[in-house]
Steps between C-alpha positions, in 0.01 A plus 500: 500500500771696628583875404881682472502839498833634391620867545678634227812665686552172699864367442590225248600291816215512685285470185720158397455395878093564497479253147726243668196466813244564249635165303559353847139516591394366151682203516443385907263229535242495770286216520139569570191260553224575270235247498206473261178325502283483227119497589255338273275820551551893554553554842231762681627420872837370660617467905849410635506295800727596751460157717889385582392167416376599169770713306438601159112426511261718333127481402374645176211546402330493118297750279311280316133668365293203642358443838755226552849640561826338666705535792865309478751491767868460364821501687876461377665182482807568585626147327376613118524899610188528370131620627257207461148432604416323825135560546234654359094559495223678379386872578142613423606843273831624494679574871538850514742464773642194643731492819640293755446497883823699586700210749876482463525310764255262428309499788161494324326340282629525151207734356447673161216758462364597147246783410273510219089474515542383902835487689584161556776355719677158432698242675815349309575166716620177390525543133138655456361842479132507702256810522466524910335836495230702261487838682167752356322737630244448206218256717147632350625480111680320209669812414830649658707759467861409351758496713817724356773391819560404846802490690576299820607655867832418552460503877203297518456265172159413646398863364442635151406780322294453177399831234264434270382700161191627663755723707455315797789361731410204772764382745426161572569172783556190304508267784115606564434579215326849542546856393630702808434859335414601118592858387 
């Protein structure tokens, strides 16, 4: 939405000259790219890759009120311009947060971490999604504190952070496993 002002003593000229680029600016065409994908659930979670290999790919996540929610991965085809499915699994409750191991140059594994009841860390490889790590601090009982977040380090993807509703915050090493320090 675009707004003229006009000021009344302002010359006939220039006022004729302002409605000619007004009209102008109606009437150019710029093309923009807006893609759409319609998810067969309400989304709680979503995560944009930024892999070079992988452009366009995102993760969402459902909000379905069962124990059994979804995770899909989707990416454009650039053939159809349209977002489509490529893989796709189950998520014990809804993600509350789900992102990707940050690698543009794809150095790394291709990794996608999702929080919910435990944070959980997945491997996308050969046309399957599989659960590599379960990370909890939770050992003596079934119950566990949500987790509301977690981000990864930039510098070292090996490390990330995790905040939970109890108020706490963990930084974590997923290669052993282990919390390093809990705030």
């Amino acid at each position: 939405c675009v707004f003229f002002f006009f000021n009344a003593a302002e010359s006939d000229t220039r006022r004729e000259t302002r409605r000619r680029r007004r009209k102008e600016m109606a009437t150019a065409t710029t093309q923009k790219e807006i893609y759409t994908y319609d998810s067969p659930w309400n989304i709680y979670a979503m995560g944009w890759s930024t892999r070079r290999d992988q452009p366009f790919r995102v993760a969402i996540g459902s909000f379905i009120e069962e124990y059994c929610n979804k995770v899909q991965i989707v990416s454009l085809n650039e053939e159809k311009q349209e977002f489509e499915k490529k893989l796709g699994f189950d998520h014990p409750y809804p993600a509350t947060k789900i992102m990707w191991l940050p690698d543009k140059a794809t150095r790394r594994l291709d990794l996608m971490g999702t929080s919910g009841d435990y944070m959980r860390i997945w491997e996308v490889k050969d046309g399957s999604v599989n659960l590599v790590h379960t990370l909890t601090n939770n050992k003596r009982t079934d119950y566990c504190a949500p987790l509301t977040g977690f981000d990864w380090n930039d510098e070292d993807p090996r490390i990330l952070g995790t905040s939970s509703i109890d108020t706490t915050c963990t930084i974590w090493d997923i290669e052993t496993q282990q919390s390093l320090t809990q705030l």
